[in-house]
C-alpha positions in Angstrom: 270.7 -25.3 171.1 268.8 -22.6 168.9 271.5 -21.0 166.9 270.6 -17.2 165.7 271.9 -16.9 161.9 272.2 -14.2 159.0 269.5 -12.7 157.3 270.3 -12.2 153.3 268.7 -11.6 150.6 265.0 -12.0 152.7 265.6 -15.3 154.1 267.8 -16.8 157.0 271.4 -17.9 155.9 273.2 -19.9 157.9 276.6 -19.1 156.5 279.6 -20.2 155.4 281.9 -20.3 158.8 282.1 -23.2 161.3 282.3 -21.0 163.9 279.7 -19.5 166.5 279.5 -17.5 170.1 277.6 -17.8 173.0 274.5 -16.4 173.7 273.8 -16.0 177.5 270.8 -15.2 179.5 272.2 -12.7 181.8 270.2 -13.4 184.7 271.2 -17.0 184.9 274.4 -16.9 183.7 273.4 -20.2 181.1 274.3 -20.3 177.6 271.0 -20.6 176.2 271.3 -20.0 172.3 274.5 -19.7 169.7 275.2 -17.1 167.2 276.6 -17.8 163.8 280.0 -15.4 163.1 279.6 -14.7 159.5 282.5 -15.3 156.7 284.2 -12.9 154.3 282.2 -15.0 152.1 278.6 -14.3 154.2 279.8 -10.9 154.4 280.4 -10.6 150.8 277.0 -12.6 149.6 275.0 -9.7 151.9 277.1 -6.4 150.5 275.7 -8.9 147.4 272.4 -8.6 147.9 272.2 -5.2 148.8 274.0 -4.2 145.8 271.2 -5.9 143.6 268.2 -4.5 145.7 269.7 -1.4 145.4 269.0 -1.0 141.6 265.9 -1.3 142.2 264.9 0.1 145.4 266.9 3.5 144.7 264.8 3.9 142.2 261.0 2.7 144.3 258.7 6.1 144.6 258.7 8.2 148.1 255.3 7.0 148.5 255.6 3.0 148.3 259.4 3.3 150.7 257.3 5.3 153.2 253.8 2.7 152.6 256.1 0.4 153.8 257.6 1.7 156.5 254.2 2.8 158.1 253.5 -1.1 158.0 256.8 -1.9 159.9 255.8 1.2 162.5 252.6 -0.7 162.9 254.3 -4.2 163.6 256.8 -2.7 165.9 253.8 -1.5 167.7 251.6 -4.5 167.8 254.9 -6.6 168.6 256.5 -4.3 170.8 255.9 -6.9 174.4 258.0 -9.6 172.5 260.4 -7.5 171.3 261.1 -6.3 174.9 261.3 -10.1 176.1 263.8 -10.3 173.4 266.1 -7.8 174.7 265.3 -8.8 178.4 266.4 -12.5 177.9 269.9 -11.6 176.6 270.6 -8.2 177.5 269.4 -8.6 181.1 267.7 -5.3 181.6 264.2 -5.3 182.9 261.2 -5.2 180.6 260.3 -1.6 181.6 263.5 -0.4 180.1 263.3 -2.9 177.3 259.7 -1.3 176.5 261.3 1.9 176.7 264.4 1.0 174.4 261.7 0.0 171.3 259.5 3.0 171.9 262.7 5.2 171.3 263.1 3.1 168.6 260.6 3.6 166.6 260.4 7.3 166.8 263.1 6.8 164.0 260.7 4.7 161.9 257.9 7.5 163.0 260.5 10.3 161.3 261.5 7.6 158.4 257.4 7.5 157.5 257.5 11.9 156.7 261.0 11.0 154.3 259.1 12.6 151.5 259.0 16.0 153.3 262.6 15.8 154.4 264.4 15.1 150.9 262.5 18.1 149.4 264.8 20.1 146.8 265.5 23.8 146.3 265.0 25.7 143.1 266.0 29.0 141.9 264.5 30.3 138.6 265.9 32.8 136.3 269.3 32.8 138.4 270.7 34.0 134.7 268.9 34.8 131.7 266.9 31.3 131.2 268.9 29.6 133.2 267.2 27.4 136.4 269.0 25.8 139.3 268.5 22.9 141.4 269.8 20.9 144.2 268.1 17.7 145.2 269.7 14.8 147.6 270.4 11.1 146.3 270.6 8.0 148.4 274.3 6.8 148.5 274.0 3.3 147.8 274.9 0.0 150.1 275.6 1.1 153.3 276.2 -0.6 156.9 275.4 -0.3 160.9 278.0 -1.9 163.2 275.8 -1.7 166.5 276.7 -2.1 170.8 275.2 -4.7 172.7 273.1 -2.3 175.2 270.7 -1.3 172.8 270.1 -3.8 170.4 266.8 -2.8 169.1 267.0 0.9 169.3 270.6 1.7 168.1 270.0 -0.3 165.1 266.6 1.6 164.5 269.0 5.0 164.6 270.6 3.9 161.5 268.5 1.7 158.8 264.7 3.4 158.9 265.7 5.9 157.9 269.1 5.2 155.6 266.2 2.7 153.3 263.9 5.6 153.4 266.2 7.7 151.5 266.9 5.0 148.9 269.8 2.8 150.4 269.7 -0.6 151.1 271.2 -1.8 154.5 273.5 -4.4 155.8 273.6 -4.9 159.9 276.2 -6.1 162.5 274.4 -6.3 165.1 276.5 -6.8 168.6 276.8 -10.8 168.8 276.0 -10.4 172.5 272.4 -10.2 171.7 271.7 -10.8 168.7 268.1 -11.9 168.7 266.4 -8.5 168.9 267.8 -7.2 165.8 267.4 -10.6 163.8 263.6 -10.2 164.7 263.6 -6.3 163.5 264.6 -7.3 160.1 261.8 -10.3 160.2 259.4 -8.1 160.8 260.5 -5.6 158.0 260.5 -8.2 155.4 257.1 -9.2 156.8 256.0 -5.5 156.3 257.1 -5.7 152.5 260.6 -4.4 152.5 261.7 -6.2 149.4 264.8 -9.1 149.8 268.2 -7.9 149.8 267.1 -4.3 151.3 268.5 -5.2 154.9 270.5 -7.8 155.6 272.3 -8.9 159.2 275.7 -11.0 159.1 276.5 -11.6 162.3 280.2 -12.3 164.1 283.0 -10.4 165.5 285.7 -8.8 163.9 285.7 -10.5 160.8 282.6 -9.5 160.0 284.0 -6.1 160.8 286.8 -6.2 158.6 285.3 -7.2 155.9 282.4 -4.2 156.3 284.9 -1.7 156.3 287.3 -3.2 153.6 284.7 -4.2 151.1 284.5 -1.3 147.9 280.9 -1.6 147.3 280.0 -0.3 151.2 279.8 3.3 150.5 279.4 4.7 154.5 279.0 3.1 157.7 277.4 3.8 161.1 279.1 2.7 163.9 278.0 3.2 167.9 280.3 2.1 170.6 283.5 2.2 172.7 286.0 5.1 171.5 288.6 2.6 170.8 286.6 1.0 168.5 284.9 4.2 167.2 288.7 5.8 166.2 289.5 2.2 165.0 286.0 2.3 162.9 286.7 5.7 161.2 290.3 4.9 160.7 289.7 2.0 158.5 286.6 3.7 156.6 288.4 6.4 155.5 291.6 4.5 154.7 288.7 3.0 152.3 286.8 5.6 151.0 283.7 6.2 153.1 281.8 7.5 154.5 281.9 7.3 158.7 279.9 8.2 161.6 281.4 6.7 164.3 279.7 7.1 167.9 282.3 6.5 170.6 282.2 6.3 174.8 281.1 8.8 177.3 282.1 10.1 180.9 278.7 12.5 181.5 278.6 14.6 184.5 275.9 16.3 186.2 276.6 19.1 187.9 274.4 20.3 191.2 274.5 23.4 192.1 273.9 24.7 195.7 270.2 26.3 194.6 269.3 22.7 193.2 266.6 20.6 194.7 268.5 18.1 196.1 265.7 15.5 196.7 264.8 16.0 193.1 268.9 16.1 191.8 268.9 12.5 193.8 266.4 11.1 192.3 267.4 11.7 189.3 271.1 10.9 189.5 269.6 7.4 190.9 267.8 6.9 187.5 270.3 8.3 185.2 273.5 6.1 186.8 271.9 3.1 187.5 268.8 2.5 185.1 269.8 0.2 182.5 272.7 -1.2 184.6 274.5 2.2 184.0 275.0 0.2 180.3 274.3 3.3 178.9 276.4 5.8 176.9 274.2 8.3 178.2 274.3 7.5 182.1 275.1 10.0 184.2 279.0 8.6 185.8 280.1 11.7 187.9 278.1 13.8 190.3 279.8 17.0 190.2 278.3 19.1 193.6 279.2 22.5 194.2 279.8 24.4 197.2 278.4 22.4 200.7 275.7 20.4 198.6 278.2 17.6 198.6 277.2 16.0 202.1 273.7 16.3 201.8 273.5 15.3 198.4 275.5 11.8 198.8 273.4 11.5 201.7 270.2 11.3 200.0 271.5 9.0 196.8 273.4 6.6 199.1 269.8 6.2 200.7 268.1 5.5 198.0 270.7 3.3 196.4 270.3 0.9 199.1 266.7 0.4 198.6 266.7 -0.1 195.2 265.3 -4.2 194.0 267.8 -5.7 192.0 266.6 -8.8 190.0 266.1 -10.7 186.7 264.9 -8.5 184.1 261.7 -10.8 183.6 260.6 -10.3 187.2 258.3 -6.9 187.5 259.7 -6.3 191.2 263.3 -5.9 189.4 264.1 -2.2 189.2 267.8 -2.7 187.8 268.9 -6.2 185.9 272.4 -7.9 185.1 275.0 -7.1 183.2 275.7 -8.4 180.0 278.5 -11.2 181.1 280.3 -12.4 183.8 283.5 -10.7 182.6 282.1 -7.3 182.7 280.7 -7.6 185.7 284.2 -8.6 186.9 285.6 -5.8 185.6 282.9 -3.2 186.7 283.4 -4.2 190.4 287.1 -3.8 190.3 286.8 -0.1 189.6 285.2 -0.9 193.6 287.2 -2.6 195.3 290.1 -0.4 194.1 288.6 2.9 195.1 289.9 3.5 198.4 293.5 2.8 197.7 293.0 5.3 194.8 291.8 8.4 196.9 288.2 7.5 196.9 285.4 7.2 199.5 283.2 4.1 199.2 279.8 5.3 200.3 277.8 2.0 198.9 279.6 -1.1 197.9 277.6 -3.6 195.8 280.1 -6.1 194.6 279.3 -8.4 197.0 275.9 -9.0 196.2 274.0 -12.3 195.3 270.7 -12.8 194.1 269.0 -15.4 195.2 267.8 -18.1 193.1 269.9 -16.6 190.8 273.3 -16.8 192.4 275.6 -17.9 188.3 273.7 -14.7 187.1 275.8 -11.5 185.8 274.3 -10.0 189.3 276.5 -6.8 190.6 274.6 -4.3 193.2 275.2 -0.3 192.9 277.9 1.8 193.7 278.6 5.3 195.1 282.2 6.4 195.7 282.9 10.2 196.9 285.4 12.5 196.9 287.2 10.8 193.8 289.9 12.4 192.8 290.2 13.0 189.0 293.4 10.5 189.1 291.3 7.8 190.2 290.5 4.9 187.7 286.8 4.9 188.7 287.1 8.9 187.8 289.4 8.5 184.3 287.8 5.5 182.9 284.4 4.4 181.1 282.7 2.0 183.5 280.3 0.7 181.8 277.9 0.2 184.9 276.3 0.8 188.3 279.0 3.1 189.6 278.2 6.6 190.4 281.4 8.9 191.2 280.9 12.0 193.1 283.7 14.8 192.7 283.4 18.2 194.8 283.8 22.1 193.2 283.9 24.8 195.2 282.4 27.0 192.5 281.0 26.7 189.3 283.9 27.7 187.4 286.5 25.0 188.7 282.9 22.7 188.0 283.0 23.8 184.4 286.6 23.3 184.2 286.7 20.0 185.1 283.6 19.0 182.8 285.4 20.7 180.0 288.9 19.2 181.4 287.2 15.3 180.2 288.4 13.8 177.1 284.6 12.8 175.9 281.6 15.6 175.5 279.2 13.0 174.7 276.0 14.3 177.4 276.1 16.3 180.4 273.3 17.9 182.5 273.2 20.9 184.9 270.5 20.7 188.0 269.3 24.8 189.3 266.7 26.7 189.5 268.8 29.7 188.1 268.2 30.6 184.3 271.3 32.4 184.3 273.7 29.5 185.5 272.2 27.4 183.3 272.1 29.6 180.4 275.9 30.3 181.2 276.4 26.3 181.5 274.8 25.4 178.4 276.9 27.9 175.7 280.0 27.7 178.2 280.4 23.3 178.4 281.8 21.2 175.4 279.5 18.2 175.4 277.1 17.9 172.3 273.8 17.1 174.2 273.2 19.5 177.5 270.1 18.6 179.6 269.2 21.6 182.1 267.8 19.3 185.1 266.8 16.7 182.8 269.8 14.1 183.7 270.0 11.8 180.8 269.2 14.8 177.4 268.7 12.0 174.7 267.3 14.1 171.9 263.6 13.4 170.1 263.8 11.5 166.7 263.3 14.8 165.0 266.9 16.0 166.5 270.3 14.6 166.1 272.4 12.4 168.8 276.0 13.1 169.4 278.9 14.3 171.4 281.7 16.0 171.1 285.8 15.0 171.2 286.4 11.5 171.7 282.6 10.8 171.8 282.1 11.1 168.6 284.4 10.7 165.2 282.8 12.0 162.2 281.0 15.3 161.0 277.7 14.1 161.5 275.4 12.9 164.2 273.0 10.4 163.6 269.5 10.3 163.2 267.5 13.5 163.0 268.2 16.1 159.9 272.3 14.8 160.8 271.2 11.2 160.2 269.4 12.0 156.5 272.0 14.5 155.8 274.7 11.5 155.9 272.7 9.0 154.3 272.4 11.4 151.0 274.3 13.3 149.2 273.7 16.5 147.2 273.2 17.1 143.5 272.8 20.5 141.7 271.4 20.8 138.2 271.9 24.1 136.3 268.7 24.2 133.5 268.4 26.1 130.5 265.4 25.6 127.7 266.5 28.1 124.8 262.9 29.0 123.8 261.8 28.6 119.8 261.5 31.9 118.2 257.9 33.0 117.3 258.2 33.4 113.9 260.9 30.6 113.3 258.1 28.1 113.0 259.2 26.2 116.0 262.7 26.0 115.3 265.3 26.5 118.1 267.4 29.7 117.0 270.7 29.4 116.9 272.4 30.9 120.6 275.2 32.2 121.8 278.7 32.3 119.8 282.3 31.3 121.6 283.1 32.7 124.6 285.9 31.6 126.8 285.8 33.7 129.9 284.1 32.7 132.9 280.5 32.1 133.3 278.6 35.3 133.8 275.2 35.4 135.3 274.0 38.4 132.9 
């Protein structure tokens, strides 16, 4: 059985620890590879290596970091097929997605390669007599990614384009799920001419966790995942002194208002809650309808749910893939088959599907419940999958209410074709990414991703001018040349005399 390892130093390690997890291929529901779960030891001999390359590579010019990372772009690009089949054979989701997930990807490495404008410094001259100022950014040092299983090649290209553009080096936890994409990111890197030691992957579970957060010479860390884990993740960081971004769960809601075009609003509630498995912490999890769309509207996503292919990832007829394990998909279909004793209408049930020649797979069909009440576990809970909840408003303020009423903000969308509503909706709800009918608002490269509340724990978003904010930090330098005197023969005269009070700026 292939067993996926570290990566330290620029070479594969296979680690100290006897111990390893399965790696399944969703769609058959057969353990196909193993993962190593790293040490304290494998932990410690990759914070190791960093820490060396980091002497160096803190100190590499703009031009040869962003040389290099024009290489990777083009590798991603010429590789971007296999990388897909990577994330298809353990993630499950089909390869459209998968293409889709490495194209987000490398927009980060795209907004990496222009670095050189983006850590630009200020300067003031003659702010006092003589006297320059400066502020310029500095890298931080070793720094880490703790990344989810759904995205395993673009989450991880969020965080370390663009923190070893700015002069950090990187160590990766990659989800142990799926750990094969990411291991092949950081091949191709080193093929590009990242030098060893730069980026490094441990893999494991909490251990490798642990250790991350615990160990003094990991100055920040990036985490995306469940809020649990996201609170647990900045809890421990700070207890240790660094820096966190810490990306936690999501309910997003879509609100429809009676002007919407409802085909249109269907449509794209079918992508948005059940592309990608609804393994996203952008899908869309509650239809909110106002007024007397509610009918109509359920109407026209239950008949499209039904007619939607459900398959292995691999097979281009597939429009929606497994999910990641056989537990989850357990656990996904309970929130079903609990529904109607909870208050809720089951409008599509599609626990009991099989698929066949794939009947072991992860395999669960979509869901639509109605008229959930907000008490509802479906309604209070992350699902993590192909469940769609519809709640009904009356009007658009007991809609906003009960958007602003959820304990995440991470994403939420509004569907009219009034400019004032959604004006009103987009200064008036607390999420921190607001699509106006555009269902799933993932923000370009050159923005920043993150919510608000229990979505996201931390002061910065990541990626965009957030993402190279975090992985810097700011310096100001206060100058003064005391000119030689003319007719002192190049000497430097003699300035100033004691003063004691405060700096002046005279």
């Amino acid at each position: 059985m292939k067993t996926i390892t570290h990566w330290i130093g620029g070479k594969p390690v296979e680690g100290t620890s006897d111990r390893y997890g399965p790696v399944y291929n969703p769609a058959t529901g057969e353990q196909e590879k193993q993962v190593a779960f790293a040490s304290v030891e494998d932990v410690d001999a990759a914070v190791a290596a960093a820490s060396q390359a980091y002497e160096s590579w803190s100190q590499v010019s703009l031009a040869k970091r962003t040389g290099i990372l024009f290489k990777y772009r083009e590798l991603l690009d010429a590789r971007r097929d296999e990388i897909a089949e990577l994330i298809t054979a353990e993630h499950g989701k089909v390869h459209s997605d998968a293409l889709g997930e490495v194209a987000r990807g490398m927009e980060i490495v795209e907004l990496a390669c222009g670095i050189a404008e983006k850590l630009k410094g200020e300067l003031s001259t003659q702010v006092s007599g003589g006297v320059d100022v400066s502020s310029i950014r500095q890298p931080l040092g070793v720094v880490a990614g703790i990344t989810p299983f759904n995205f395993p090649a673009m989450v991880p290209m969020w965080m370390f384009p663009l923190a070893i553009a700015c002069g950090n080096t990187f160590v990766l936890k990659p989800s142990e799920k799926d750990p094969s994409t990411s291991f092949r990111l950081v091949e191709l890197a080193s093929e590009a001419g990242l030098p060893d030691g730069v980026l490094n992957i441990v893999q494991g579970d909490k251990v490798a966790v642990d250790r991350i957060l615990e160990h003094p010479d990991v100055v920040a860390v990036s985490f995306v995942g469940s809020t649990p884990i996201a609170r647990y993740i900045q809890a421990r960081a700070i207890e240790h002194g660094k820096r966190v971004q810490a990306l936690g769960g999501a309910k997003n809601h879509m609100l429809v208002l009676p002007d919407a075009d409802l085909d249109y609003a269907a449509d794209q509630a079918i992508n948005a809650a059940y592309g990608s498995a609804g393994e996203r912490c952008m899908a869309v999890s509650v239809v909110v309808a106002v007024g007397d769309t509610g009918d109509a509207l359920v109407g026209k996503i239950a008949e499209r749910a039904k007619n939607l292919v459900i398959g292995p990832g691999n097979d281009p007829a597939s429009e929606m893939g497994p999910l990641i394990t056989g537990e989850h998909r357990d656990k996904v279909a309970s929130y079903v088959t609990g529904a109607a004793a909870q208050g809720a209408e089951v409008v599509v049930d599609g626990t009991g599907l099989t698929v066949e020649g794939h009947e072991n797979g992860f395999f669960v069909g979509v869901s639509l419940l109605d008229k959930v009440p907000v008490t509802a576990d479906a309604y209070k809970d992350e699902i993590f999958g192909p469940v769609l909840c519809v709640v009904r408003a009356e009007t658009y303020d007991e809609a906003i209410k009960l958007i602003n009423s959820s304990r995440w903000g991470n994403g939420t969308a509004i569907f009219t074709r009034d400019g004032g509503a959604a004006r009103r909706f987009q200064l008036e709800v607390q999420a921190g990414m607001v699509g106006v009918n555009v269902p799933i608002p993932v923000p370009v490269g050159y923005h920043s991703f993150g919510g608000w509340k229990e979505s996201l724990f931390g002061d910065h978003h990541i990626y965009g001018n957030d993402g190279i904010h975090f992985y810097t930090r700011g310096k100001v330098v206060t100058t003064r040349w005391p000119d030689p005197s003319p007719t002192s023969g190049g000497e430097t005269p003699t300035e100033g005399g004691i003063n004691l009070g405060f700096p002046s700026h005279n």
